[in-house]
C-alpha positions, 0 to 999 in steps of 0.5 A: 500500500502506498503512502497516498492510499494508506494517508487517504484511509487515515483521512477518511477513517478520521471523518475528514471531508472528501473535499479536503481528501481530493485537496490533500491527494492533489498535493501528494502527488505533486510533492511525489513527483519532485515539485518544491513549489519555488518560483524563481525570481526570472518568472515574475515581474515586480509589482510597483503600481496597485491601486491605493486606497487614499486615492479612492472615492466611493460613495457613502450610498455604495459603500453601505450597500457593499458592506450590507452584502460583506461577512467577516471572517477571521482565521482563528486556528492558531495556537500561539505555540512559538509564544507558549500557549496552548489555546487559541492564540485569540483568547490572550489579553491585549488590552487590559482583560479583553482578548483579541476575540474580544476586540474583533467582537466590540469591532464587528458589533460597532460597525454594524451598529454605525452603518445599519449591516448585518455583518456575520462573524464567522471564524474558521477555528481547528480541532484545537481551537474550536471549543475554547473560542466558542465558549468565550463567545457565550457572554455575546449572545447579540453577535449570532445572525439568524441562519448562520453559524460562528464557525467551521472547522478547518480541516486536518491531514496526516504529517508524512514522514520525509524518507518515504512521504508514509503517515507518521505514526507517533504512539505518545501522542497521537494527535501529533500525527496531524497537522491543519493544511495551512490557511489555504485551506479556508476556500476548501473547509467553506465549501465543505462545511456548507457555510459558503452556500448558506452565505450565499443563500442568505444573499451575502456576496463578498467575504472580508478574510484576516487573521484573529490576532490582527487588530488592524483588520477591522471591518472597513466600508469604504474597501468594500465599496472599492471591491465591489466597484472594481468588479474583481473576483478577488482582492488582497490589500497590501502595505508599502514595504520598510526594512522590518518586513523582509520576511513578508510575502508579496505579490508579483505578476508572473511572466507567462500570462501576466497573472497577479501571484503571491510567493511566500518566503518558503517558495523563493529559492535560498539563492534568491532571498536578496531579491525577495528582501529587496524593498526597493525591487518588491515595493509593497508586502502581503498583509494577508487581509483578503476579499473575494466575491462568494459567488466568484468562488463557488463557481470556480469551486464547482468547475474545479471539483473543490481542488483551486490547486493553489500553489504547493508549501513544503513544510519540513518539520519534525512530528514533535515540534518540543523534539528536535530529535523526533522523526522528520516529516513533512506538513503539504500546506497551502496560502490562501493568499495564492489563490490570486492566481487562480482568479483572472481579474483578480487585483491588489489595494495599498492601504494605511499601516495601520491595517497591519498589526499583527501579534507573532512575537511578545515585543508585538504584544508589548506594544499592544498593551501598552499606551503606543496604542489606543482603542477608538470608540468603535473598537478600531487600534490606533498609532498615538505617534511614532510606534518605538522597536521593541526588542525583548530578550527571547531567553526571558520574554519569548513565552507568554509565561515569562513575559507577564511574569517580567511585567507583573505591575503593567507594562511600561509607558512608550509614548515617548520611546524610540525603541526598547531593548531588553537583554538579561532578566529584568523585571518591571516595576509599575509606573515605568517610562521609556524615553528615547532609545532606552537599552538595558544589558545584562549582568547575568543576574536577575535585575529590577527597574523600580516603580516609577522609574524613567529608562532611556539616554535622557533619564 
């Protein structure tokens, strides 16, 4: 028995959806047959000149009835593993004792308020994050719209052992002989969950896609006005490149048939990494905040018989992430953000940094909590001013743990701060004001900065 049949019996035994079968044996033949999923920097052309959402005018009339026909949906598998966690990385305070899901909530509840629109939240959870997030929305009973569910579950598929791409099989813990598709698999679970019918059933027809722990991504009219004035089927919304977004994924157009692609960081040859960083040579990065019409997508679903053939990631892993030692295996995986190239007339919009402000790293959460932001009344982050670099040392910061644990009164005030760098064990008091580029070093021992106290080259 081959590795294909023996993970597509795996699969069905599982109750995973036959849609997300046929997706999975798309790309294990494809990875069988050699292919890396690299695109090499002679087969695409940079893209310089998308639109911009500071030069669009649309109407408040047409904005309002775009965002009448829009639902929300945010990408809610995550973990927040690489912080420590181990629930869905939503449910992590971030502004006080309200959660990321908290926030995206009183956004969503704001808008439709404001502008008179449905406007469902729909979340895409995993097997691991589902029950969790589904009992923090209880105390929201206002937010279910009548018809529509909170959430469907994204699908799973085995990890393949890299000597003879196999099913691993890891007794001491079996659930770690799985692993979620990657967020291309949003189009595949939508359909198989039946959730994009009901949308479309329900007369919605454009969909606003962003990750849970973007706060930036808030539901906005006036870009479902542009997108649905542009007539696209597809649209992702892009921000202008500085040196801290090296590793972003961006948009190019490919040679072949002028069609708009996305490559990522794993589909860039390592030789080639010079050109991917450049920001000079690709101006503007991917902020993974998507918009597609519905009904664009169940057609080309239906036509493709559920397989977009999004472009493959091969994910090089060992089955135990805790154990470098642990066997090597493989996760096929896909981004959504590819499927712009599965869509002709698919187009691109620059918009406001402010859009973008995604939490992967404790220094990202530091500036979240701290007063470098404030919430507007309709639950939308802003910028006080010049937002300070943050640099924590990851022996001591990294995990979530160890970060409150180093901030046990509140994190310091850095509305006067160029930048922050931390090295050694330091513990905060309250009441600490960063000044300037501050910078504390290690003497290899514990150390406090004491309450009250003013950190920087001025202090």
């Amino acid at each position: 028995m081959n590795g294909l049949t023996q993970a597509r019996e795996k699969m069905a035994d599982a109750g995973v959806a036959a849609e997300a079968i046929e997706v999975f044996s798309h790309y294990y033949e494809q990875l069988a047959s050699g292919a890396t999923g690299l695109i090499g920097e002679e087969t695409i052309r940079p893209l310089t000149d998308p639109d911009r959402l500071a030069d669009v005018q649309i109407s408040d009339a047409d904005q309002q009835a775009a965002f009448a026909k829009t639902v929300i949906i945010k990408l809610n598998g995550g973990l927040g593993t690489s912080m420590g966690m181990e629930q869905a990385k939503s449910l992590l305070p971030v502004r006080g004792d309200k959660t990321f899901l908290d926030m995206i909530v009183g956004q969503v509840l704001a808008a439709r308020k404001q502008y008179d629109v449905p406007l469902p939240l729909i979340l895409m959870d995993s097997f691991r994050t589902r029950d969790d997030t589904l009992a923090a929305l209880q105390p929201y009973p206002e937010l279910a719209v009548d018809g529509l569910p909170q959430d469907f579950l994204q699908n799973r598929e085995p990890k393949l052992l890299s000597s003879d791409l196999t099913p691993v099989e890891w007794p001491a813990d079996p659930s770690l002989e799985w692993c979620p598709p990657g967020h291309g698999d949003l189009y595949t679970a939508l359909l198989a969950s039946g959730v994009l019918k009901s949308l479309l059933d329900a007369g919605y027809r454009y969909a606003s896609v962003s990750n849970s722990d973007n706060l930036g991504a808030a539901p906005s009219p006036e870009i479902a006005g542009w997108f649905a004035a542009s007539g696209a089927p597809y649209a992702a919304e892009l921000c202008r490149r500085t040196k801290a977004d090296l590793k972003g994924g961006h948009l190019a157009i490919r040679k072949s048939d002028g069609q708009l692609i996305l490559r990522d960081t794993a589909q860039t040859p390592p030789e080639e990494m010079d050109y991917f960083t450049d920001q000079d040579r690709h101006p503007f990065f991917h902020t993974n905040n998507l918009w597609f019409d519905l009904e664009a997508l169940h057609r080309t679903l239906v036509e493709r018989k559920g397989v977009l053939g999004l472009p493959l990631i091969k994910n090089v892993k060992t089955v135990d992430p805790s154990d470098s030692s642990s066997p090597e295996v493989i996760q096929i995986e896909s981004a959504m953000g590819a499927a712009i190239e599965v869509f002709p007339g698919a187009t691109a919009i620059v918009v406001g940094r402010e859009r973008f402000l995604p939490v992967k790293t404790t220094n990202d959460l530091l500036l979240l909590r701290s007063d470098a932001y404030r919430v507007t009344e309709d639950g939308r982050i802003e910028a006080v001013g010049t937002v300070p670099l943050i640099d924590l040392d990851s022996r001591y910061f990294k995990k979530i743990a160890g970060f409150d644990a180093h901030f046990p009164a509140g994190v310091p005030s850095l509305t006067e701060a160029d930048s922050l760098t931390v090295r050694g064990d330091w513990t905060f008091g309250s009441g600490v004001r960063v000044v300037g580029a501050a910078e504390l070093s290690d003497d290899g021992t514990p150390q406090t900065v004491s309450d009250g106290s003013t950190i920087g080259p001025t202090a």
